[in-house]
C-alpha positions in Angstrom: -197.1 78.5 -75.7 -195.7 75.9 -73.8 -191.9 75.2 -72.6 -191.3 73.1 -74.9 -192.0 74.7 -77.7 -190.7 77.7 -76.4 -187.3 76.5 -76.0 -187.5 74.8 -79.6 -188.6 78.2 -80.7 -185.7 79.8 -78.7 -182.7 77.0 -80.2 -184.1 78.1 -83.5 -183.9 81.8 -83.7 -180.2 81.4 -82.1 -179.1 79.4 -85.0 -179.1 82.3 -86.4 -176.0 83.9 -84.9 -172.7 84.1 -87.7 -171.1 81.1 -89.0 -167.8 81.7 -87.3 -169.2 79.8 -83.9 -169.2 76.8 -83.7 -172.7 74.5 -83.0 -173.6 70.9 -82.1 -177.2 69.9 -83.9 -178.5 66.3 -82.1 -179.6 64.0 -84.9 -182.5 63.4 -82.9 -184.6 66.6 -83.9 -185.6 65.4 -87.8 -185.5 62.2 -89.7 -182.3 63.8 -91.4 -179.4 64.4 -89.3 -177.9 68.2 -88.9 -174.8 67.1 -87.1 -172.2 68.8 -89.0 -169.4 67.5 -91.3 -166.6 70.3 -90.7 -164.0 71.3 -93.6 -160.9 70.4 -91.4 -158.3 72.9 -91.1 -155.7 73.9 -88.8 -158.3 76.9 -87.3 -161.0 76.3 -85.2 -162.9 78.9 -83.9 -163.7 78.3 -79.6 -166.6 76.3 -79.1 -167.8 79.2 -76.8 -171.9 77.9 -77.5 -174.0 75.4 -78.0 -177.3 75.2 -79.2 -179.1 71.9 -79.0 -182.0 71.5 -81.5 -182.8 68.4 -80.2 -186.2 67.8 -78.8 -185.3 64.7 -77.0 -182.5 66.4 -75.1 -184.9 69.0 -74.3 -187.1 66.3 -72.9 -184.7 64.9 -71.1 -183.6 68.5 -69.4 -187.2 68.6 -68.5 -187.2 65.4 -66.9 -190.1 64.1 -69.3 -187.9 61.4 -71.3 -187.1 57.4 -70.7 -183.6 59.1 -69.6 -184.8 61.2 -66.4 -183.8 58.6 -64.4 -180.1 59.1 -65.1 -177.6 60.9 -62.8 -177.9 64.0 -63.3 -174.4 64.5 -63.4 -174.0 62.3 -66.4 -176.9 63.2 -68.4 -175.4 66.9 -68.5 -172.3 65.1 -69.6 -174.0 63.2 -72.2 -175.3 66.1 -74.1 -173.1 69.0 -73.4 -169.7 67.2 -74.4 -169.2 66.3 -78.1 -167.1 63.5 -79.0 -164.5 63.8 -82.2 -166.2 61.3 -84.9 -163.6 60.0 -87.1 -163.4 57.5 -90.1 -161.5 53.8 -89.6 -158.4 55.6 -90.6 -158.7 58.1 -87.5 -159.5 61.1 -90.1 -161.5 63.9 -88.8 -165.5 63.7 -89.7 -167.5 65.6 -88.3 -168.7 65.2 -84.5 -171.6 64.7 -82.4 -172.7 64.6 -78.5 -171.8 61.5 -76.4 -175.5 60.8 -75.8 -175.6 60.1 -79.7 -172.2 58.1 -79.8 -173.2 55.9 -77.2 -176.4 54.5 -78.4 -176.3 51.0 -79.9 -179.2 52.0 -82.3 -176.9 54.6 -83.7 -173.6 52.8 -83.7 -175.1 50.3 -85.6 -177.3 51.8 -88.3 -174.8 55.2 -88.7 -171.5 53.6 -88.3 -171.0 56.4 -85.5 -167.0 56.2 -84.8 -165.7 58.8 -82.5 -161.8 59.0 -81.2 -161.1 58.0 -77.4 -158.4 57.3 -74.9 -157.3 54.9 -72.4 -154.6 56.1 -70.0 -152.4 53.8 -67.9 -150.8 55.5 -65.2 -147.6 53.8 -63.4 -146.4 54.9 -59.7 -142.6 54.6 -59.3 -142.9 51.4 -58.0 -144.3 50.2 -61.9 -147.6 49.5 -60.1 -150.7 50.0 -62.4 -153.5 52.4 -61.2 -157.1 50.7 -61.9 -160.1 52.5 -61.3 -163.6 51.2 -60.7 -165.7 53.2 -62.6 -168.7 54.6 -60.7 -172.9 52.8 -60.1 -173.9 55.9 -61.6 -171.9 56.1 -65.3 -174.1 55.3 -68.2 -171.7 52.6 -69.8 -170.4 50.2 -67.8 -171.0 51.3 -64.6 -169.1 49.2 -61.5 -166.6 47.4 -64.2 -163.0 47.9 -63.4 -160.7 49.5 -66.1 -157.6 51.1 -66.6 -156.6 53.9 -64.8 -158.7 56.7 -66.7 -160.8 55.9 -70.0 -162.4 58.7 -71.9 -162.8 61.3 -75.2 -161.1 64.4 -76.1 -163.7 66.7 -77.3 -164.4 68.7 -80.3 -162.1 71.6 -78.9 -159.3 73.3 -80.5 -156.8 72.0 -77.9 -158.0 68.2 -78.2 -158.1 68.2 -82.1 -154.6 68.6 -82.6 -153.1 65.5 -84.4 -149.0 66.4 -84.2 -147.8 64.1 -81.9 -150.8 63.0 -80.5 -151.2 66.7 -78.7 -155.2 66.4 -78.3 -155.7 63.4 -77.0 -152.9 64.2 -74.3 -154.3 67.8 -73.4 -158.0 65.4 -72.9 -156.0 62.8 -71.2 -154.4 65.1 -69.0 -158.0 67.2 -68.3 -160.1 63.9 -67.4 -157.2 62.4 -65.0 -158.0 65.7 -63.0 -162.2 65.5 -63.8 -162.4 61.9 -62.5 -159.0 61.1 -60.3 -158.1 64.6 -59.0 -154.5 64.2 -60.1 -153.6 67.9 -60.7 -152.0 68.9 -64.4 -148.8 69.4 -62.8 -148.5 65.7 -61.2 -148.9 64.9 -65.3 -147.5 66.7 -67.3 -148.7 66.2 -70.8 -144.8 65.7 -72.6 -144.7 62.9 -70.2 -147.3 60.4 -71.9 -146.4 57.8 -74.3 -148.7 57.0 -76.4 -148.1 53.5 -77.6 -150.6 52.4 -80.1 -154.3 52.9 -81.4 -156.9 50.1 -81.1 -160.6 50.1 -83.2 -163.3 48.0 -81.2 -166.6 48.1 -80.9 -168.8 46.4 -77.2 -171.9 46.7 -76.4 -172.6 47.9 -72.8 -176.9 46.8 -71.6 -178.2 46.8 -75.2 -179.2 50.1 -75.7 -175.5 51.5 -74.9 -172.4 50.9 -75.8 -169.0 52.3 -77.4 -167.6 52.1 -80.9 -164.1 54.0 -80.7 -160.8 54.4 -82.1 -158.7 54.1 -78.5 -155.2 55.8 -78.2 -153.4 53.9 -75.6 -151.3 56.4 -73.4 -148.4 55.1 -70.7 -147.2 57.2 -68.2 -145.1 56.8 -65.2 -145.6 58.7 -62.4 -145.8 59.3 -58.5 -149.2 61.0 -58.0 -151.8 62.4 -55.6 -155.1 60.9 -56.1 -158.3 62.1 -55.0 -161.3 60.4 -56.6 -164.4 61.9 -58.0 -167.1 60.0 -57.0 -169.5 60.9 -59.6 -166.7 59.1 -61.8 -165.2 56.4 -59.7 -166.2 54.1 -57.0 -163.0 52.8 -56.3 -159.2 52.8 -57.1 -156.6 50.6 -56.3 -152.7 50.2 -57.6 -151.7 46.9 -58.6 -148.2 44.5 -60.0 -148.4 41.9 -62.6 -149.0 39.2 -60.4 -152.2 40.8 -58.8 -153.6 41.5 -62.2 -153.3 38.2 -63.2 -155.3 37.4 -60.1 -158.1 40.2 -61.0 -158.7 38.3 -64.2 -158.4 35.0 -62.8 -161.3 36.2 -60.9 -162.9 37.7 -63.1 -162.6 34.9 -65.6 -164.2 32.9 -62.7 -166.8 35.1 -61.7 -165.6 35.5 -58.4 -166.8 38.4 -56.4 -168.9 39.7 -59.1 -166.0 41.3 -60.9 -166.0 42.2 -64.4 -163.3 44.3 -66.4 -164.2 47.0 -68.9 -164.3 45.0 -72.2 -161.7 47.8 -73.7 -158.9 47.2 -70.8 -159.6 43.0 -71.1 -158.7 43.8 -75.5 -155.6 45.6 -74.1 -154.5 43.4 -71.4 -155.1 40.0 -73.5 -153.2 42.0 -76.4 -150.3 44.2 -75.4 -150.0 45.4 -71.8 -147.8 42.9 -70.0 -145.3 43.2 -72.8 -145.7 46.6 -72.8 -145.5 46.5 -68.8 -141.8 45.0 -69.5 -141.2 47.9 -71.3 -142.4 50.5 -68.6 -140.1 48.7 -65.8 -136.5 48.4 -68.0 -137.1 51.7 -69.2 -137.8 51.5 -73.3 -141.5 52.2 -73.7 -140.6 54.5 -76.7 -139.3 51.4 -78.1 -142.8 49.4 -77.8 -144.9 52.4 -79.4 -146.1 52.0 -83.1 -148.6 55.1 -83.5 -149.1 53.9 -87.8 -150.8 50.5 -87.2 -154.2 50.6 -86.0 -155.6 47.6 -84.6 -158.7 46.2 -85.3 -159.6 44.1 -82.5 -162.8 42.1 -81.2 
């Protein structure tokens, strides 16, 4: 028997285990996908295993697929975390790895939606913390963006809707994963979320994002240590400098291009939101019932 089939073979016979865990099934592994549609409810048992049936992320475990040349790093990423798909009114449908909910193929003949998060992080100063995101992530690799931009996962802590509590436990987990800012420099009572935004952008053709974006504000004085399987670079910047980073990269100056979610927020709400953060009446800015559908 070979590997392959006996990891296939493996994957199936744990399937078996009781209903009460919780499993992600790739909708790569037959023509009909087995990605599964949860009842919601306020219980969720802990997504303690997973069992992939899929014989493409098998493959690309192995090496053997189009995708072995991808960082390591991220591949894992791409298959182990699942991403929280949603409907175009945010409800809760089902979920699926971000492998799947990254490929253009997908997005565009499944409709594949799944809930993210785009943090902007203020130092004390009301400077703006950019990132460069790193050569080796799958989307977008190199662009410059806001100061972390990623996905609570299907988990019981980042599913809870009430005040936005899951997507501020994952904002709070990836500004540690990718910045090294430590929970305690941010605590999670201390975002604002602002607003939700719906956009879709393709990335190289076959990748790209389709998400429902919460935009979270925070302001605070923290220590920074970059991951650099995340980031390649970060600086803090005013206004004024921002305006010059998309002057240039308007221009094409330097080779610099912004990640096509920040530009949506930047041409749409953040400098008037920036007023806000500096006289001290974000709360005032935030509308959390609209979601904006933006191009």
């Amino acid at each position: 028997m070979s590997l392959t089939s006996h990891l296939l073979n493996t994957s199936t016979k744990l399937s078996l285990v009781p209903k009460s865990h919780l499993f992600s099934f790739s909708s790569h592994f037959a023509p009909h996908s087995f990605r599964r549609i949860p009842v919601i409810s306020r219980a969720f048992s802990p997504l303690t295993t997973r069992v992939s049936l899929s014989s493409q992320a098998s493959k690309s475990a192995m090496g053997d697929a189009p995708d072995a040349g991808m960082d390591a790093v991220q591949r894992r990423l791409m298959f182990e975390d699942e991403c929280i798909l949603v409907d175009e009114n945010d409800r809760v449908v089902g979920h699926d790895t971000k492998y799947n909910c990254h490929l253009m193929e997908k997005i565009e003949k499944e409709n594949l939606l799944h809930r993210a998060f785009s943090v902007f992080l203020f130092n004390s100063k009301y400077e703006l913390l950019l990132q460069q995101r790193s050569a080796t992530k799958v989307t977008f690799p190199l662009v410059w963006t806001n100061t972390c931009c990623s996905h609570p996962l299907y988990r019981e802590s980042e599913l809870i809707d009430e005040d936005s509590l899951g997507v501020r436990n994952a904002a709070q987990r990836k500004l540690l994963d990718e910045l090294g800012i430590p929970a305690e420099d941010v605590p999670v009572d201390q975002f604002t979320p602002l607003g939700r935004m719906l956009y879709k952008a393709p990335s190289d053709g076959k990748w790209g994002e389709h998400e429902l974006d919460y935009l979270l504000f925070i302001v605070r004085d923290v220590n920074v240590h970059p991951n650099p399987d995340e980031v390649a670079d970060i600086k803090y910047v005013n206004q004024d400098q921002l305006k010059e980073l998309l002057r240039k990269a308007d221009a094409g100056e330097e080779g610099l291009k912004l990640s096509p979610w920040f530009r949506l927020v930047v041409d749409n709400f953040l400098f008037k939101w920036w007023d806000h953060v500096e006289k001290g009446t974000l709360k005032e800015a935030a509308d959390m019932k609209t979601i904006h559908k933006l191009t």
